[in-house]
C-alpha angles and dihedrals in degrees: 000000000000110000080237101056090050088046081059092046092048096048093042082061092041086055092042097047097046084049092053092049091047089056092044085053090056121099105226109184116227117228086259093064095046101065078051104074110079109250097163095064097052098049093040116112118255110271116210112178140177136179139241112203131195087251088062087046101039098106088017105080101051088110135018083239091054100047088041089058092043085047105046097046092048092048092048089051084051093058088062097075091029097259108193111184126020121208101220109198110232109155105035097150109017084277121099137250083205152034106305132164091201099044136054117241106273108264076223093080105025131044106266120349115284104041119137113259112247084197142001106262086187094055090051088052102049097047092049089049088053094041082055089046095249135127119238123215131199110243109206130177099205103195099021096107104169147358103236128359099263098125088181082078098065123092115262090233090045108118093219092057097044097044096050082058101061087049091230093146088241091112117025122192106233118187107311100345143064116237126193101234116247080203091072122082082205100054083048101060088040090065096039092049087061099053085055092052094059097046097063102037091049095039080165087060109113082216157288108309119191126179136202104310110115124127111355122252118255091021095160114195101316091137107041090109090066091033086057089054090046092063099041089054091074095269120153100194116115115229101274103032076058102052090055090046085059095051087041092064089053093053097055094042088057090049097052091042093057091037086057092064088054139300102256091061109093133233106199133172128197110206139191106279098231104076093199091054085047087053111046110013104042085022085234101156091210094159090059082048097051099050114026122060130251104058113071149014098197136019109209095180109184105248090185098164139105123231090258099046095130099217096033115032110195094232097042084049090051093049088047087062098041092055094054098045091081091150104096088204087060103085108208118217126176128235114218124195100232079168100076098054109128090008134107123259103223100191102031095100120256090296104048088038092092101027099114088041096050097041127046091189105062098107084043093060094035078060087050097053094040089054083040081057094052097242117139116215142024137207129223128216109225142017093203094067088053092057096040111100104195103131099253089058094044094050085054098053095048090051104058093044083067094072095038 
């Protein structure tokens, strides 16, 4: 054999061998790790949310007139920054902004709970939404069951107010308002009976929406009776693992009951924006949420903050979130506080005291970061502040269409 001929060959298994370590280098993802990158969330369409409260509503739903004016300018004002889904509040106070036959009618739009409806203030506000290309949301608070402790201004026929009165430990006075327990099996179907109830009375909602009230804070001991028979049952679970079991079961409930009336309708939760206070202090298990399937389809955290808060910087808050959401089925979208433009920030620290006074682009810059993270959507608390027109508002506004 020529001495060329075996430089050829050596050079033909050099090639071959560098080729076969190169391929070995390279990363190629199994069938298993591809369903695993969330697609979904970077093809989904940007979300941009606000929501309408029972404060904003509270002298606006005395007519179906005067709720179809309020509407249609606020939604018109909403157009404005491409608002896409509006979180409409009907249960604030386990009480009703429609029809129920669970709840009594909301004291917020008659005069005390209880009154017959003269009009639907929820269908009014389904079908404006639609005419302004929106999607419109329930917005439910599950355990709030009243505002003060009066319970002389609950309905007679309301089930908070019956049920605290037979002590049962369903429904707890704590501190200056009544809760309907998570502890109790009874208080659960209740709320999830509702959500059925809406469902299927509103088929054109996008979903059932709920926000940060879970257990109250403070709550104190109200529920070691059922935490003793808990125990004694055989549980395992200490206190406070428990206490965000109870409200666990709720959520899913909640989940399955919204996902039975199709998959394209929406569960989403909106909670407080410090994990550690959801956690351990309202028992809200964000982080299971967040990562395991069959709870929610959205996180809306409020991330109420400005970039100087001293405690909670917006974008360290943010990171914080992002590294939790690990389900790529669970969409995370941010909640700014549009609220607080022009305002002090009382508990910011001396710097970010005066963040929102000094500066009319901070919600501008938090829209910025939350596109830089790759997230696709953001939420905006409330729609009152779209449709004020006081200048620093206004400056903010403007300011945050321009990076729309």
């Amino acid at each position: 054999m020529s001495k060329k001929l075996i430089a050829l060959i050596l050079l033909f298994i050099l090639t071959f061998t560098a080729c076969s370590k190169a391929e070995q280098n390279v990363t190629v993802p199994s069938d298993e790790e591809e369903t695993t990158q969330p697609a979904e969330a970077e093809e989904a369409e940007e979300f941009r949310g606000v929501w309408i409260s029972y404060i904003e509503l509270m002298g606006n739903c005395s007519s179906e007139e005067k709720l179809s004016s309020f509407m249609n300018d606020m939604l018109t004002d909403f157009e404005r920054i491409g608002i896409t889904d509006v979180f409409f509040h009907v249960r604030p106070f386990g009480d009703a902004l429609y029809p129920s036959e669970l709840f009594p009618t909301s004291s917020t739009i008659t005069e005390k709970q209880g009154d017959e409806l003269s009009f639907d203030p929820l269908r009014v506000a389904l079908d404006l939404t639609a005419e302004h290309g929106m999607k419109l949301h329930a917005w439910i608070n599950p355990y709030r069951a009243s505002r003060d402790s009066d319970l002389e201004k609950l309905s007679d026929d309301n089930r908070a107010k019956i049920w605290y009165l037979e002590g049962k430990g369903d429904v707890n006075l704590i501190g200056d308002r009544y809760y309907f327990n998570p502890a109790s099996e009874r208080a659960r179907e209740l709320i999830t009976e509702g959500c059925t109830e809406l469902m299927r009375k509103y088929p054109d909602l996008a979903g059932i929406h709920i926000d940060d009230y879970f257990y109250p804070e403070n709550c104190g001991s109200f529920d070691s009776a059922e935490y003793t028979a808990y125990r004694e049952g055989g549980g395992g679970l200490n206190h406070s693992q428990w206490r965000r079991e109870n409200v666990n079961i709720l959520v899913r409930e909640l989940y399955k009951k919204v996902k039975a009336f199709g998959e394209d309708k929406l569960f989403t939760i909106s909670p407080n924006g410090k994990i550690d206070t959801c956690m351990n202090t309202l028992y809200a298990d964000v982080r299971l949420w967040a990562s395991e399937e069959g709870y929610c389809d959205m996180l809306i955290p409020q991330i109420y903050f400005g970039f100087d808060n001293v405690s909670q910087p917006f974008e360290y808050c943010l990171e914080s979130w992002i590294t939790v959401t690990t389900n790529p089925k669970v969409r995370l979208i941010p909640a700014l506080a549009l609220y607080k433009c022009g305002q002090e920030d009382t508990y910011a620290g001396l710097k970010g005291s005066t963040e929102w006074v000094d500066n009319s682009d901070v919600i501008k810059r938090q829209v910025q970061c939350i596109k830089e993270k790759g997230l696709t959507g953001f939420a905006l608390y409330s729609g009152s502040y779209v449709n004020f027109s006081e200048s620093f508002y206004e400056k903010e506004l403007d300011n945050l269409i321009s990076v729309l």
